[in-house]
N, C-alpha and C positions, 0 to 999 in steps of 0.2 A: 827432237822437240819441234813440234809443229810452232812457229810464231802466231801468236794472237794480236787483233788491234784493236784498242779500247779507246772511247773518245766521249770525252765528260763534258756536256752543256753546265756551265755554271751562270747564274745570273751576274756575277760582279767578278773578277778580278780578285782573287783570294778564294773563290766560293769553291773550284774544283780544288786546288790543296788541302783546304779545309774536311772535306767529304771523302776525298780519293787518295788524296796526299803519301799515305802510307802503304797501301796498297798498288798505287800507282808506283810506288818506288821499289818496291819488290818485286813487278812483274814488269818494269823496266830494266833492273837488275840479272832476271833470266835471260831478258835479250828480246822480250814483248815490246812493242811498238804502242806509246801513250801521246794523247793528244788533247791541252786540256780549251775547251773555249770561253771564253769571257761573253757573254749575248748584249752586255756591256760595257760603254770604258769605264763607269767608274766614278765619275767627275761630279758625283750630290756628294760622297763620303768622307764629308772632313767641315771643320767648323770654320776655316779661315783662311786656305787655301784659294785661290779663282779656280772654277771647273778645268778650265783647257790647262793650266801650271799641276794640277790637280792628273785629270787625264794624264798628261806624257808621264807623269812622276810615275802613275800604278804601271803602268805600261812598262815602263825598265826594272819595276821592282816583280811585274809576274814572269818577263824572261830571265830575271836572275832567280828566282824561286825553282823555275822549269831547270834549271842549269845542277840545281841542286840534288833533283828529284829526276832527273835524269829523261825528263819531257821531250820527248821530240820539237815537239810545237806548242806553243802558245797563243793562239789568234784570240783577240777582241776584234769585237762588231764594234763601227762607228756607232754606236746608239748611246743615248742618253742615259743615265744610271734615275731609276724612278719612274723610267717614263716607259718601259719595254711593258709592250702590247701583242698580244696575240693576230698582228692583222695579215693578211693572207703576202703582204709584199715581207715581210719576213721571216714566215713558214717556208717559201720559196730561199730564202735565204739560208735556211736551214737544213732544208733539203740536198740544194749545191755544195755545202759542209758536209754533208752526212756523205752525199755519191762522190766525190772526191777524195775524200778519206776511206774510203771501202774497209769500214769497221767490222770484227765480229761483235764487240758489243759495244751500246749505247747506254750511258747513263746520263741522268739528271733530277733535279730536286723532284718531289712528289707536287702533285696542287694544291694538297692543303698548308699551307704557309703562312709563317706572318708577314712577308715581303712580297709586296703585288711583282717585282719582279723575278721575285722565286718562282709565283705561279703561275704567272707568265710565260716563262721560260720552258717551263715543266709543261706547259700547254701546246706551247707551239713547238716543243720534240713528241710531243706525243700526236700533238695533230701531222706529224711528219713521216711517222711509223708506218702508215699503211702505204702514204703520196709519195718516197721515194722508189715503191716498185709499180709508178705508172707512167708509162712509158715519156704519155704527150706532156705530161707535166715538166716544166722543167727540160723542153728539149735540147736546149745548149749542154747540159749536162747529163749523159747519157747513164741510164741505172746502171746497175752491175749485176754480177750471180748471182752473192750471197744474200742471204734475207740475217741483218742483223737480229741477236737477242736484244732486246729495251729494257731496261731495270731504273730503280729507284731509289738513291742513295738514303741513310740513313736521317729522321729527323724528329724531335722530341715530341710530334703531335698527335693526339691522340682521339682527335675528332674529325673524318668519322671512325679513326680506327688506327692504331699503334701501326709504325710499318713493322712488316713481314721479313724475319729476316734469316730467308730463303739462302744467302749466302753470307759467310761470315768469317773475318781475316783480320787475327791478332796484328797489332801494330807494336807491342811492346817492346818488341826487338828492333823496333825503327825507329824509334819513338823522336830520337835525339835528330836524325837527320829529317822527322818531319817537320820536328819545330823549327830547324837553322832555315830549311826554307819556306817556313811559317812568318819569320820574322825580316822576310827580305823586304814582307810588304809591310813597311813602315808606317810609311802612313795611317795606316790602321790599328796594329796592334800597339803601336808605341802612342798615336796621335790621335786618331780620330776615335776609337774603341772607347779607353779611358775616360774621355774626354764625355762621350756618348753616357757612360756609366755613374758619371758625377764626380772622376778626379781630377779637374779643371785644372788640376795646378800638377799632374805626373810630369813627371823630367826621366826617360830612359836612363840618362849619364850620369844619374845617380846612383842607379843598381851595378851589382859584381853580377859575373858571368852565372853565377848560380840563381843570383835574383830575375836575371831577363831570360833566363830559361825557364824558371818557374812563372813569370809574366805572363810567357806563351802558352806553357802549357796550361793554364789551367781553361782555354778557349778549346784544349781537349777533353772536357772533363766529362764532355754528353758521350762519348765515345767509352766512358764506363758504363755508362747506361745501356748500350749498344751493346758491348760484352754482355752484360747479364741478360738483356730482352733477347740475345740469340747464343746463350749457351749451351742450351742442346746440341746447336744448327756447329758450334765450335768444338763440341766433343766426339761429334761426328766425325768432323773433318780432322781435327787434329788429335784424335784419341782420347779416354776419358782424362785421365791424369792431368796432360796437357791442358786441356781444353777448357777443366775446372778453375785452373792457374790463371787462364788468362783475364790480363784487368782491363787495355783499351783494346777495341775491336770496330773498323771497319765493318759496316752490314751494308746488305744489297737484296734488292726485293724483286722479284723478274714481274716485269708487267705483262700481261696479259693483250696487251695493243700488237703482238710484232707473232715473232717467231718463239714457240714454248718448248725447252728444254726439260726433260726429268731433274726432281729438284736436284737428285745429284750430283747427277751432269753440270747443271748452273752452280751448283757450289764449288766445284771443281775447275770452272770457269774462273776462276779470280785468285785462283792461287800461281805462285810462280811456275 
């Protein structure tokens, strides 16, 4: 088995588990090498928290998450959570992640988004795609051979256009180990989410183990939606029988900014 490396730009701390979580754990699992990044720490997302008690908190709850899910690595960017901007001082930041991880693929959020630092993020990996195979750019950090694939994680919007989902990987069978390390990030699912949603008054240590399992999962539920917008692309890959079964599914959409794979090829690209 040839090893692959796959390494997920998320805007926030939770964003690449969220997106990759299941499929990162499965191609972890084979002996593929995953790397997830934060392009933020984090530190807007909670109602009562101080940023910086806030910051370190997410910070020990994405390396116990990555522990889970079997992540090599973890890095958060020192940046502000809210404030990630596309400016050219951390496109170069981006860059130096990208040529030091010497990924075969790259993913991250699309640009159309309801979080400016979704499409932020999604902006400055994609303004990255062509600048890390130019030499002067970035010369402390020297490019490499390979020209990564770029793709595009799954996301429910549909202006200007449903994502494409080019490649597609049941999570059913993970489902249980994506939530355990779904909910390492507390602060959020237990605290800041809820809270966000209008249950002011949610107490975790109220629910049994089957209640804080269902808690987490239902933050899976777009990923049903994901099964169905790419069940062709899943009966392909997993047969029809199979394929028809499956309820939550990881998608991924190859961008057109990098290196273009046959769709095959790219679907084949994400399985273990």
């Amino acid at each position: 088995m040839e090893q692959k490396r796959f390494l997920f730009f998320g805007a926030h701390p939770d964003d690449p588990d969220i997106l990759f979580g299941g499929t990162a754990y499965q191609l972890a699992q084979a002996g593929h090498v995953i790397k997830f990044v934060s392009m933020t720490n984090g530190d807007s997302g909670h109602y009562s928290m101080k940023p910086e008690e806030l910051a370190a908190a997410r910070a020990i709850e994405a390396q116990n998450s990555a522990r889970v899910l079997g992540v090599s690595e973890y890095e958060i960017f020192p940046l502000h959570d809210g404030e990630l901007e596309p400016t050219v001082e951390n496109r170069k930041r981006v860059i130096r992640c990208i040529r030091k991880f010497q990924p075969d693929v790259v993913i991250t959020h699309r640009t159309c988004d309801y979080h400016p630092d979704h499409r932020a993020a999604s902006q400055l990996v994609l303004d990255s795609a062509y600048m890390i195979s130019v030499p002067l750019c970035c010369p402390e950090t020297p490019v490499f051979d390979k020209i990564p694939v770029f793709a595009y994680s799954f996301d429910r919007f549909v202006n200007p256009r449903p994502q494409r989902a080019d490649a597609a990987v049941e999570i059913d069978s993970v489902m249980e180990v994506k939530v355990a390390a779904m909910s390492h990030h507390r602060t959020q699912f237990y605290e800041w989410l809820p809270w966000g949603d209008g249950d002011k008054d949610f107490d975790v240590s109220k629910l049994n183990e089957e209640e804080r399992f269902n808690h987490v999962l239902k933050w899976n539920r777009r990923f049903c939606i994901a099964a169905d917008n790419g069940r062709e692309t899943l009966k392909q890959v997993y047969g029809a029988e199979k394929g028809s079964q499956v309820v939550y599914a990881e998608t991924f959409e190859q961008s057109d900014y990098s290196r273009q794979l046959p769709l095959d090829e790219f679907a084949r690209l994400f399985l273990p």
